[in-house]
C-alpha positions in Angstrom: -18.8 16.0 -10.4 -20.1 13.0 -12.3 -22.1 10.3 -10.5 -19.1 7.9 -12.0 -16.6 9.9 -10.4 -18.3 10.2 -7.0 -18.6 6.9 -6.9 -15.4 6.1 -7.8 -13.9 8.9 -5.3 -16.0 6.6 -2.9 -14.6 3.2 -3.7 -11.2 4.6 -3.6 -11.8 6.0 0.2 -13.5 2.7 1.4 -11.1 0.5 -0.5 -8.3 3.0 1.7 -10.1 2.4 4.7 -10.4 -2.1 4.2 -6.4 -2.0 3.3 -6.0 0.2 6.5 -8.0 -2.5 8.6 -6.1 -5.8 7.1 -2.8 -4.2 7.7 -3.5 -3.3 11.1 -4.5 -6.7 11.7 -1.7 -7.9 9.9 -3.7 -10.4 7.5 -1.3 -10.1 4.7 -2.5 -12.3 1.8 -6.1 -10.3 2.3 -3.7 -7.5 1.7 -2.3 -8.7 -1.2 -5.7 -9.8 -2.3 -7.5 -6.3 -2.1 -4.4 -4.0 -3.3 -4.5 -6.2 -6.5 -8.2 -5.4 -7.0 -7.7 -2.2 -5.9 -5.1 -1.8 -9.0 -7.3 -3.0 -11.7 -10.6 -1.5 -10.3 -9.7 1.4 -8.7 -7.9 4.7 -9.8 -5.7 5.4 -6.9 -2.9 3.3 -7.2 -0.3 4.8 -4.8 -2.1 3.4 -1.6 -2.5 0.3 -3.1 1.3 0.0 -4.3 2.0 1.2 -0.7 0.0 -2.0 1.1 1.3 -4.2 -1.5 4.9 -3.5 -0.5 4.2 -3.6 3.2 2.3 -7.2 2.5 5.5 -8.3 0.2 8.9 -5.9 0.8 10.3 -8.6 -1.5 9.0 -6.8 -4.5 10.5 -3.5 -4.1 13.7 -3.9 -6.0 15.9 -0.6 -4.8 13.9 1.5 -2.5 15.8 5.0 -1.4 14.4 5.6 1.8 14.1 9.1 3.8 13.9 8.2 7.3 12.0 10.2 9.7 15.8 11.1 11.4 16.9 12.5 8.1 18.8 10.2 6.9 18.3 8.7 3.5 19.6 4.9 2.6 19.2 2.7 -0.9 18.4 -0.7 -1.1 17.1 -3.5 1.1 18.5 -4.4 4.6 16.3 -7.1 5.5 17.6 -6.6 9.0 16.4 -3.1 9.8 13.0 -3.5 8.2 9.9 -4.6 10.4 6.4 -4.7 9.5 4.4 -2.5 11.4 
């Protein structure tokens, strides 16, 4: 492995890790914040799309969900969704 990709493999992981932290603590614009610079810095963009949407569900647009009972639903119901 190159030096560039171990540390890059390493930003990702800590970068995981902060996002991880700021949700837990539910400090949502530090969220926001670090999943942007995760996007432009980083090379793992899933997580970061993933604490982006929890930070701002606004800015998925149809999701289709597979909930853990099986069942699978489209769109927003602003209702049913709660941050964790």
């Amino acid at each position: 492995m190159l030096e560039r990709e171990r540390i890059q493999s390493i930003f990702d992981t800590k970068m995981e890790h902060l996002l991880g932290q700021l949700i837990a603590s539910e400090r949502w614009s530090a969220v926001q914040e670090q999943a942007e610079r995760w996007l432009v810095l980083g090379t793992a963009h899933e997580p970061a799309y993933r604490a982006l949407m929890l930070a701002h569900p606004s800015v998925i647009k149809r999701p289709v969900i597979e909930w853990p009972a099986g069942a699978v639903t489209v769109g927003v119901d602003v209702g049913r969704w709660r941050l964790p």
